[in-house]
C-alpha positions, -999 to +999 in steps of 0.1 A: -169+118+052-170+082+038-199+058+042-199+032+067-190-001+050-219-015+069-241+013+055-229+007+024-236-027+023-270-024+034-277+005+011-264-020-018-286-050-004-318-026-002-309-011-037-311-043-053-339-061-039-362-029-042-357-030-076-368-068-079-396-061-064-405-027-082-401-045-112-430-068-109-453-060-078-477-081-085-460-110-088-455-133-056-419-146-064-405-112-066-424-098-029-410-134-016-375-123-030-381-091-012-390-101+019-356-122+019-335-095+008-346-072+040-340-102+061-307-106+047-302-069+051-305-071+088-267-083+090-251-053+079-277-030+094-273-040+128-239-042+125-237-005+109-263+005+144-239-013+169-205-006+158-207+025+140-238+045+148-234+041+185-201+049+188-205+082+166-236+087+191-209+085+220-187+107+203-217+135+204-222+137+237-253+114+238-256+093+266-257+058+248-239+027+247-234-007+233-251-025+265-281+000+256-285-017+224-276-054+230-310-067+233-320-052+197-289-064+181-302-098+195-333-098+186-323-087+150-291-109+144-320-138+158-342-130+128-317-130+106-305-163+118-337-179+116-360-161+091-334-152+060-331-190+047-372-198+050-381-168+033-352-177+003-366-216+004-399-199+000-390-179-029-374-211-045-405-227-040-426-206-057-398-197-083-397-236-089-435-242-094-433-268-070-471-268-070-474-299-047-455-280-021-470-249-030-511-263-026-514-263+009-488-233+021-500-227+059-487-267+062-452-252+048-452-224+066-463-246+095-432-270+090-409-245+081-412-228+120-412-260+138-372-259+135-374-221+141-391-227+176-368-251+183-341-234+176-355-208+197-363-227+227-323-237+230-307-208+224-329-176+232-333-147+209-324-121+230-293-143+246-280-144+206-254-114+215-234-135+244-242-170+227-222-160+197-189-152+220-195-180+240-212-210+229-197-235+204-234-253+206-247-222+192-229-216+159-233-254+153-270-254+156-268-224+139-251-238+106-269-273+103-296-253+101-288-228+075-269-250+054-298-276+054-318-250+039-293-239+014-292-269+003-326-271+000-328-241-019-303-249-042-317-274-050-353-256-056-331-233-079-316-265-100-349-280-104-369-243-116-337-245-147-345-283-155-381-280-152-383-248-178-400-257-210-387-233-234-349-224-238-361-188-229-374-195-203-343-218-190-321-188-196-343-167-177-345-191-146-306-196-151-295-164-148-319-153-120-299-181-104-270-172-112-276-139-094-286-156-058-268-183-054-232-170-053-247-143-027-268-170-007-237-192-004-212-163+005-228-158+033-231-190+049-198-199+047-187-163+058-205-165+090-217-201+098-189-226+088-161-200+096-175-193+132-178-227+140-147-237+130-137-208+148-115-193+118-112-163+136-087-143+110-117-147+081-139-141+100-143-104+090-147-121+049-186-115+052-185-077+052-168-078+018-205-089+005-211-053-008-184-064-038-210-091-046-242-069-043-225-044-064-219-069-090-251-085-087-270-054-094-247-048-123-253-080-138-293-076-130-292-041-146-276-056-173-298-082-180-328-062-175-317-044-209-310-077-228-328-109-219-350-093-190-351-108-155-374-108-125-406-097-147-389-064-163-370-057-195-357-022-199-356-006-234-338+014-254-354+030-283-329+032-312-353+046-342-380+071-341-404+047-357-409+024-326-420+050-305-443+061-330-458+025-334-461+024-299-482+056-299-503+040-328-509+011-311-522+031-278-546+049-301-560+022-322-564+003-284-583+038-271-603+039-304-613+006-298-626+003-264-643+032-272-661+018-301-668-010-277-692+010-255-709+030-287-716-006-304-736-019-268-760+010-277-758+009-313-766-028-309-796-018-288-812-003-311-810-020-338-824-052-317-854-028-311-858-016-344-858-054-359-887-063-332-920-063-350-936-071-384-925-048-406-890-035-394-873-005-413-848-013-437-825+005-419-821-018-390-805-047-415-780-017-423-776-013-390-773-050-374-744-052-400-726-026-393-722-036-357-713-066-366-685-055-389-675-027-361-677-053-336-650-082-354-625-049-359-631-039-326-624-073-314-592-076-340-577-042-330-576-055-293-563-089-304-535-076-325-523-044-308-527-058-274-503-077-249-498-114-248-499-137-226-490-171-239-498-210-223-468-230-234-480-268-239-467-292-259-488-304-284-488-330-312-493-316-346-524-334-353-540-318-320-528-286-332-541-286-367-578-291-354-576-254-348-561-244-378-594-249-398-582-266-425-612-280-436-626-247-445-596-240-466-604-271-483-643-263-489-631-232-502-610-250-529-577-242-514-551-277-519-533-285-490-500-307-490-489-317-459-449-326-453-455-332-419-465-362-391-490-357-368-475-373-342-448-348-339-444-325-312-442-289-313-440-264-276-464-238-286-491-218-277-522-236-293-543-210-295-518-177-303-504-204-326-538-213-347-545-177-349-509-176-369-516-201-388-550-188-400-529-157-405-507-168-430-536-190-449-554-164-451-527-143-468-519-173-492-558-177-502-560-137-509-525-140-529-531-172-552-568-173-557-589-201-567-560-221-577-544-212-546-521-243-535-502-245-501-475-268-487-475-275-446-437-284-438-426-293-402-387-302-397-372-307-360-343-294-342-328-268-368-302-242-364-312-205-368-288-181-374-280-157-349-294-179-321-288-202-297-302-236-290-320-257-316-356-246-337-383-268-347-397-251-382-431-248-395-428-235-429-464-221-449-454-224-488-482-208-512-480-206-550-491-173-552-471-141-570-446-139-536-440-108-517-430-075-537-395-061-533-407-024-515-423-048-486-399-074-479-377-052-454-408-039-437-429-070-438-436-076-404-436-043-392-469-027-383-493-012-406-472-024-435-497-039-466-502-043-504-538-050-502-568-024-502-600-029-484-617-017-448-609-051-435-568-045-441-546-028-412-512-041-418-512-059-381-521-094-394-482-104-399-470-079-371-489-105-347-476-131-363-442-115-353-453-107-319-465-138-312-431-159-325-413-134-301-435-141-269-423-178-279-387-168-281-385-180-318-387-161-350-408-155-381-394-148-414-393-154-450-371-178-467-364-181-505-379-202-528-370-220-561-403-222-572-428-190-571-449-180-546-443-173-506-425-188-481-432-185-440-414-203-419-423-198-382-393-212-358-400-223-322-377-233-298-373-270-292-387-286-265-389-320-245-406-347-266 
């Protein structure tokens, strides 16, 4: 037996929106997106109750009707009439970062239902069956108000694209966009400007929405596995050696907040073992080894764990200030800088200074005393095998360069030349992580001269 077209449709609509919201339930734009996908649903589900449930219902012997269920199909097709564009203008709202509309919400919520009650005064809810067959009034109310608030959501859409500050992010907020609006606006026109212009042979056009929800889940299932949408990005693992890091990194993050509770006591005691006027020797030993345990606890967490990065753009002179240059200076370390402050740069200040200290710290430890590194900043380049424009930060050193056997595995984890306690091999694997989370890159470029070069690329932004 085949499924209902109404069923279908509704199983489509719930499908997809369950799967916005499953993918980040904690966030508030993706239960607002929700909660207007189920009020959306309520078109095709009352229609699948009314015309084919009932009916089959009849069929079995059960003593039902249609005139049984009026007042319900009322009362739902009322809801969807009235509730299905707020909820989406609330979405749009929040997925807009509208904050001035968004810092007082009971006075939005407040305005939004005045039109609602309105509405509702005029035309009762549980009339809404016979007022659709009979009253002209009805389905003109009806689409001046729905169409005011798809404009108004459209709108809210347009503005969340312009007002993105990276180019990831705009391609995020694009294609999430991309996967409403052609929905949204499918169904106005199907049932609000074709009823009142009483088009009565399209009027049957807005059942053919499943096509569209089919597609949009397609497309949202698609970008889920490239760019990532709605707060989820599905992976597949192609080598054996991600998984493996991945492991890694959940056991050097175990290891290290278990260290953290061990160094409270350890900590303890040696405070209590320093008190007094002649303490042991051994409580120097130990006072220094929590302090060593406790920088690679605090390291381990830093490097291994997730990010969460405050885009803000930044001149380069603000930026610098946390880069502790003037240590490198004390130290002896020259410092040439190709750059002007006054440029601007959309980073992350503080993710960003701890890349920077990074890679000066990797060109100190390569050239030694005579260690000598160029600061070069150059706007709005082209990077190969992406889109939009880069501004580049490039960290030159005159040290011996990166050997052959590491340059293909150089910003993988655990990867390193150098011996020592204090060396993991997750110093440039942040780096990496980090120029990621920007949607940029970090790599090494060639040089005429010897030594290292870093160049860190970050997408352009607004000046």
């Amino acid at each position: 037996m085949l499924i209902p077209l109404h069923l279908c449709s509704t199983l489509l609509i719930w499908g997809l929106f369950t799967i916005i919201l499953l993918s980040d339930r904690r966030s508030l734009r993706n239960r607002l997106c929700f909660c207007g996908g189920m009020l959306f649903s309520l078109g095709t589900f009352k229609e699948y109750l009314f015309y084919d449930l009932v009916p089959l219902l009849e069929r079995c012997g059960l003593e039902t009707s249609q005139k049984t269920f009026q007042p319900w199909y009322s009362m739902m097709t009322s809801l969807l009439y009235l509730g299905a564009m707020p909820a989406a203008v609330l979405f749009a709202v929040r997925f807009s970062e509208v904050d001035r509309w968004w810092r007082r919400p009971q006075r939005l919520l407040a305005a939004m239902a005045v039109p609602a009650i309105v509405f509702a005064c005029c035309f009762p809810p549980w009339e809404t069956y016979l007022l659709q067959r009979t009253s002209f009034p009805f389905w003109l109310s009806a689409c001046l108000y729905n169409l005011t608030y798809g404009i108004i959501f459209t709108a809210l859409m347009a503005q969340a694209v312009r007002r993105a500050v990276t180019p990831k992010l705009r391609r995020q907020k694009k294609t999430v966009t991309l996967l409403v609006l052609p929905l949204m606006w499918y169904w106005l026109v199907t049932i609000f400007v074709f009823h009142t212009l009483q088009l009565h042979k399209l009027l049957k056009l807005w059942e053919w929405n499943s096509l569209l929800v089919a597609a949009a889940i397609c497309f949202y299932l698609y970008l889920a596995f490239h760019e990532g949408v709605m707060g989820v990005r599905l992976n597949a693992e192609h080598y054996r050696w991600e998984a493996e890091s991945q492991t890694a990194f959940r056991g050097a993050q175990f290891m290290a907040h278990a260290l953290k509770h061990d160094l409270t006591k350890l900590a303890w005691c040696a405070r209590n073992l320093s008190q007094g006027e002649n303490p042991p020797p051994e409580a120097a030993v130990v006072s220094h080894a929590v302090e060593h345990l406790t920088a690679l606890q605090e390291r381990i967490c830093m490097q291994t764990g997730a990010l969460e990065l405050r885009v803000e753009n930044c001149t380069l002179g603000e930026l610098m200030e946390g880069w502790g240059l003037e240590e490198y200076s004390s130290r002896g370390m020259a410092l040439v800088l190709d750059l002007e402050r006054e440029d601007k740069l959309l980073c992350d200040p503080y993710h960003t200074a701890e890349v920077m200290r990074n890679l000066l710290d990797n060109a100190w430890e390569a050239a030694g005393p005579d260690c000598t590194v160029r600061l070069t900043f150059r706007k709005r380049m082209r990077l190969r095998g992406h889109r939009g424009r880069f501004d580049r930060l490039t960290v030159s050193d005159n040290g011996p360069g990166v050997p052959p056997k590491l340059r293909e595995s150089l910003f993988q984890p655990y990867q390193t030349d150098k011996t020592g306690e204090s060396h993991m091999g997750l110093g440039l694997f942040y780096c990496a992580k980090v120029m990621r989370g920007h949607g940029g890159s970090i790599r090494t470029e060639e040089n005429d001269d010897p030594g290292c070069v870093i160049a860190l690329y970050f997408p352009s932004g607004r000046s």
